[in-house]
N, C-alpha and C positions, 0 to 999 in steps of 0.2 A: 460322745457328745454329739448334738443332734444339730443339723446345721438349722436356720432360719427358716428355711423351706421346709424341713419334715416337723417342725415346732409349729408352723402356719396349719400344715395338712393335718397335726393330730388334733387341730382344736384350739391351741393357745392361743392367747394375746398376749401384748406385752402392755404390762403395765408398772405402775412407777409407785415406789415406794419404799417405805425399810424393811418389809416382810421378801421384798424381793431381793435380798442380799444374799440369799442360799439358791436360788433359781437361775439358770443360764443366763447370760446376756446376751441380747441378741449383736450378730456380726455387726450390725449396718453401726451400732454406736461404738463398737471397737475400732472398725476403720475409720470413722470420723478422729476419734482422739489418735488414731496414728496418721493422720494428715497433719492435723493440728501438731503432733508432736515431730514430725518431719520437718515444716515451715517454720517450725520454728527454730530447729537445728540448722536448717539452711542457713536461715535468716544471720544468728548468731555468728556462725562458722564463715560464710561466703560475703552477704550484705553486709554486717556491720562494719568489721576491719573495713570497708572502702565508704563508708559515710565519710568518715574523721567526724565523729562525735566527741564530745566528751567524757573522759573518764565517766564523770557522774552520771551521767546520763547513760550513758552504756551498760551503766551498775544497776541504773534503775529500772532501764527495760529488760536486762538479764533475770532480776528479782521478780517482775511483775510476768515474764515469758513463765519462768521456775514453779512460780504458785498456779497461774493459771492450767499449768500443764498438771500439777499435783491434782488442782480441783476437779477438775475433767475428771483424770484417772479414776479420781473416788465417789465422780457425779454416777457416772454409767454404770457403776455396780448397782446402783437405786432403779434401775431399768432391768426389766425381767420379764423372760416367758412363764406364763403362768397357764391356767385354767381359769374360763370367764365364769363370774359367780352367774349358779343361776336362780 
């Protein structure tokens, strides 16, 4: 697997789409969604418990954490090194 760097130097771009679902992804959107998927483990595990929120409410930002971490995961697969048409 070619890192970001040696996909820049052979000529790729990354571009976005569904054709780019078999094509590398590049790192920089991989570590974004594992930031995003850190903070918000933090968040859950460490912040919450010392809000004192409510049940409900806890449920519904755990729901809304849960999906938005899903969508991410499955945004950045549509992100792709590729070869620029020419």
């Amino acid at each position: 697997m070619k890192s970001d760097r040696q996909n820049k130097a052979a000529g790729k771009v990354v571009k976005i789409g569904v054709n780019q679902l078999t094509n590398p992804t590049p790192d920089a959107a991989k570590i974004i969604f594992r930031i995003i998927l850190y903070l918000s483990a933090v968040y859950v595990m460490a912040v919450q418990p010392n809000l004192d929120l409510p049940q409900v409410t806890q449920a519904l930002i755990n729901k809304w954490l849960l999906f938005g971490n899903a969508f991410i995961n499955v945004t950045i697969k549509f992100f792709g090194w590729d070869h620029p048409a020419n």
